[in-house]
N, C-alpha and C positions, 0 to 999 in steps of 0.2 A: 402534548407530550405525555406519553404513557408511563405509570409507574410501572416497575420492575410486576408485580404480584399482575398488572393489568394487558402489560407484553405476553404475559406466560398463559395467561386464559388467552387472551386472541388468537397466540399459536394454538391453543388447546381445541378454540372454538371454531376454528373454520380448517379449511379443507383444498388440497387443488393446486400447491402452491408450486409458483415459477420462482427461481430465486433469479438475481442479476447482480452484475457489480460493474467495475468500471473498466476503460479503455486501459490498454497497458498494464492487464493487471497483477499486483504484487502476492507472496506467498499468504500476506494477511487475507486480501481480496479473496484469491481460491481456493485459500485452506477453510475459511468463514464460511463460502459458500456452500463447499462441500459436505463441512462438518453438519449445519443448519439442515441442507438437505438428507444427509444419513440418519440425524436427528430424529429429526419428524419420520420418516420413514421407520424408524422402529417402534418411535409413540400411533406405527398406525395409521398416519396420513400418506398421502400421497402427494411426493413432491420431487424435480428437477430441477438444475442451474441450466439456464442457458452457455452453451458451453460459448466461451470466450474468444474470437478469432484471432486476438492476439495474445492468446496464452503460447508462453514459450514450454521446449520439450521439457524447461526444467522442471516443472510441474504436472507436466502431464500424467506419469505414471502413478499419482496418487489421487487425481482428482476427476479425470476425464471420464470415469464410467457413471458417475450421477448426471451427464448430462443427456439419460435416458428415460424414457418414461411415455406411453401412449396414454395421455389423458390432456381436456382441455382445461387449462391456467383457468382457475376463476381468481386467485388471491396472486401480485406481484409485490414479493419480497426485496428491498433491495438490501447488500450489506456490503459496509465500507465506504457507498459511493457518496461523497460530501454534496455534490450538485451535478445534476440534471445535463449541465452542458457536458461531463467528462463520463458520459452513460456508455456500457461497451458499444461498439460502432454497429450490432445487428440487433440491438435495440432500441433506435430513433423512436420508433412507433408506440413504445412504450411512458415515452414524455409525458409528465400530467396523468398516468395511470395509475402510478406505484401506490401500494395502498399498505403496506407500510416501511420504515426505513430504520434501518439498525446500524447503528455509527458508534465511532469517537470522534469523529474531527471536530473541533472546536468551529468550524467555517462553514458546516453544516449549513443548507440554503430552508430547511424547511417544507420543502417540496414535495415530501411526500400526503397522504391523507392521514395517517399515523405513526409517530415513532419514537423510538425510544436510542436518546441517543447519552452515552455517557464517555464525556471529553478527559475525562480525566484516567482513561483507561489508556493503557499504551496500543492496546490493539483491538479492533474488531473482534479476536479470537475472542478474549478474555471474556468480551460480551456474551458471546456464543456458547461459551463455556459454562455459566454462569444458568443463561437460560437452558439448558440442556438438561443440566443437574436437577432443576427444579419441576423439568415438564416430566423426566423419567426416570430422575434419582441416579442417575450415576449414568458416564460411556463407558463403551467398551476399547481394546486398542486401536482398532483402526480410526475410533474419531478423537482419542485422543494424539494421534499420528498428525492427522488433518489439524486440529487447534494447534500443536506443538510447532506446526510450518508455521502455522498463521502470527503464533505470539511468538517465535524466536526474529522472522523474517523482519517483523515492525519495529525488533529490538535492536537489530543489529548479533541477534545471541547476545543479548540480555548487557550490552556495552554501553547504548544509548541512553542518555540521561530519562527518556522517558521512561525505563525502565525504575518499577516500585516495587517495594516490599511485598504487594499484591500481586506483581506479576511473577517476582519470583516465587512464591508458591503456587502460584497456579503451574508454571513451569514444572514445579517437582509434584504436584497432584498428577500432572500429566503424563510426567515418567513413570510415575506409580501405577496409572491406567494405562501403562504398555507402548504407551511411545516409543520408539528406538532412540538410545543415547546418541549414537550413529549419525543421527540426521545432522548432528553437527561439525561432522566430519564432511558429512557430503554436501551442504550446504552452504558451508563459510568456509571449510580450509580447500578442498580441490575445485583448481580450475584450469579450463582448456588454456591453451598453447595460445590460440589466438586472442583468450580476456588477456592472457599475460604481455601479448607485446600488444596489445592496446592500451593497456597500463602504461608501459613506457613510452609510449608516444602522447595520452596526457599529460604523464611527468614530465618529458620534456616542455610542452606547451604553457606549463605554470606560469599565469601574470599575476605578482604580488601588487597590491595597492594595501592604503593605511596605513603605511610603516610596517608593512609583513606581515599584521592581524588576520588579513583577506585577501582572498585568492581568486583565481578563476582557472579552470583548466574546461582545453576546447577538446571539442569530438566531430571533427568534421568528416565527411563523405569519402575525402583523400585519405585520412586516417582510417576510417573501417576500412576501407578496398587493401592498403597495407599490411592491415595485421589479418586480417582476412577474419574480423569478429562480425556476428550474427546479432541478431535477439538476443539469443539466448547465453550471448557476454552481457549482457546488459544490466542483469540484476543486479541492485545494490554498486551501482558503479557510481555512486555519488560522491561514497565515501573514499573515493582515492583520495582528489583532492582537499579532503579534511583531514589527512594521516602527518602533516608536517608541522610538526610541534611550535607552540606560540601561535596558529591561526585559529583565528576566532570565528570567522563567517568565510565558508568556503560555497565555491558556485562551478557548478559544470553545467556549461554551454554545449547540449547537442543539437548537430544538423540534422534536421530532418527532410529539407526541404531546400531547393538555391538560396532562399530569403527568409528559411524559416527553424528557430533554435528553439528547443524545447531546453527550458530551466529547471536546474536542482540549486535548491540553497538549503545549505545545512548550518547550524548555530551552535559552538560550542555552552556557552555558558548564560547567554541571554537569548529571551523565546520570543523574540523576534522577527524571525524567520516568515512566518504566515504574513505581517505587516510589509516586509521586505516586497514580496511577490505580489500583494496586493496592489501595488505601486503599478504595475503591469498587467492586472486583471487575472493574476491568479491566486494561488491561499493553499490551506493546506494543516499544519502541527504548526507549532512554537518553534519547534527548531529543525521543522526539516518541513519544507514546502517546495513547490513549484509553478510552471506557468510555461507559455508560450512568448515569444516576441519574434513580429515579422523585419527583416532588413538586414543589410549586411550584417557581419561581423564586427565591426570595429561599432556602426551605430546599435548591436542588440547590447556587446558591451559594457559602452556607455548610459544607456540606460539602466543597465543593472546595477553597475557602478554608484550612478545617482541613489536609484535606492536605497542601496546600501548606507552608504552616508548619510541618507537621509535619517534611517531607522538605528542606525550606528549605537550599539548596546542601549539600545531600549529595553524594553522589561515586558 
């Protein structure tokens, strides 16, 4: 594990760098990456993200032009990605290579050859933010644009309990370094025609269990074909089913597959959450994690269920 002061010389010290992050990845993921790489490129270095095939359009227009660069990666950076198995899908070959890894997830696998990971941070960005300042004293607005995605998107817009005293000042450092206010307009209040009646069709699907504390709302393949949602409804869709007051641990079950549900569990007031998913071989934050489970619906459910009760406000 690298101190802070030993992060800042190894970016200083080497040269070349590919950055990467994860499969499905969030405004933390691509704002981190981007930032990281505009970063170094004005301390000098030379650096690109591998651009992400499953980046959706809603991030494209701010992040997609560092995924350029004619030079050969000698140094791979990763940021955000907790473990190796959730690597973006056009970087298999990168497995076992990353040399060094820049997180908050508490679930962190350790995989990389160096890294510097701090859990207690609500976001990647903050990290990013942090080391920026220090390799070349201040950003300018566009990567204070790129951070401000990165730490609003992990907060929910600063709602989520992860959110700290430390994150809300870096938020307003950030708006001071030119960030658009805007972005939270365009990033948490408008949404397409089709998030919205995809909305209504989890609402209707709500299965309470716990005596109403916990929830499940489903996203099946009949449901997207209906409202006609994309990807790029997708962001931040966890939190619908956490909107109905008194629930404690809410879970949305999406299809991806005939047999196969990709998992969000979110935690109101106990951090949990990561334990919950582990149950099922995934991980993730305290109170917002996830995971895969293969089988029907009623059996992906059930197991989650289980879970739940198991870890049932734990700490």
């Amino acid at each position: 594990m690298l101190s802070f002061d030993s992060c800042v010389e190894w970016l200083k010290s080497h040269d070349d760098y590919l950055i990467i992050n994860h499969r499905n990845p969030d405004g933390d993921a691509l704002g981190s990456a981007a930032a990281l790489c505009r970063g170094l490129r004005q301390a000098g270095k030379r650096a690109r993200v591998l651009e992400n095939p499953n980046m959706t359009e809603r991030y494209a227009e701010w992040v997609r032009e560092y995924g350029s660069g004619d030079f050969e990666p000698r140094k791979i950076i990763s940021v955000d990605l907790a473990d190796e198995n959730i690597i973006q899908t056009n970087a298999s070959e990168l497995i076992g290579r990353v040399d060094l890894s820049i997180d908050h997830h508490p679930s962190n696998t350790h995989y990389a050859a160096n890294e510097f990971i701090l859990p207690g941070k609500a976001s990647c960005g903050e990290i990013i933010y942090m080391l920026l300042r220090a390799i070349s004293g201040g950003i300018d607005s566009e990567t204070a644009t790129l951070l401000y995605i990165a730490v609003t998107t992990d907060t929910g817009c600063f709602r989520y309990k992860n959110t700290s005293p430390d994150t809300l000042r870096a938020g307003a450092e950030l708006l001071e370094a030119g960030a658009p206010i805007d972005l939270n307009r365009v990033l948490f209040m408008k949404k397409r025609r089709s998030r919205l009646a995809l909305e209504s069709l989890i609402i209707g699907s709500l299965e309470f269990f716990m005596d109403g504390e916990a929830v499940i709302g489903y996203i099946t393949s009949d449901m997207l074909e209906r409202s006609g949602a994309t990807d790029d409804d997708m962001d931040d869709i966890a939190s619908v089913t956490g909107q109905v007051q008194g629930v404690e641990t809410s879970v949305t079950m999406r299809q991806t597959a005939p047999e196969t549900w990709k998992i969000s569990v979110r935690t109101g007031q106990y951090s949990n959450a990561d334990l919950i998913c582990a149950e099922f071989g995934g991980g993730g934050h305290g109170m917002a994690a996830g995971g895969t489970i293969e089988g029907s619906r009623e059996s992906a459910a059930e197991t989650v269920k289980a879970a739940v009760r198991k870890h049932w406000k734990e700490k």
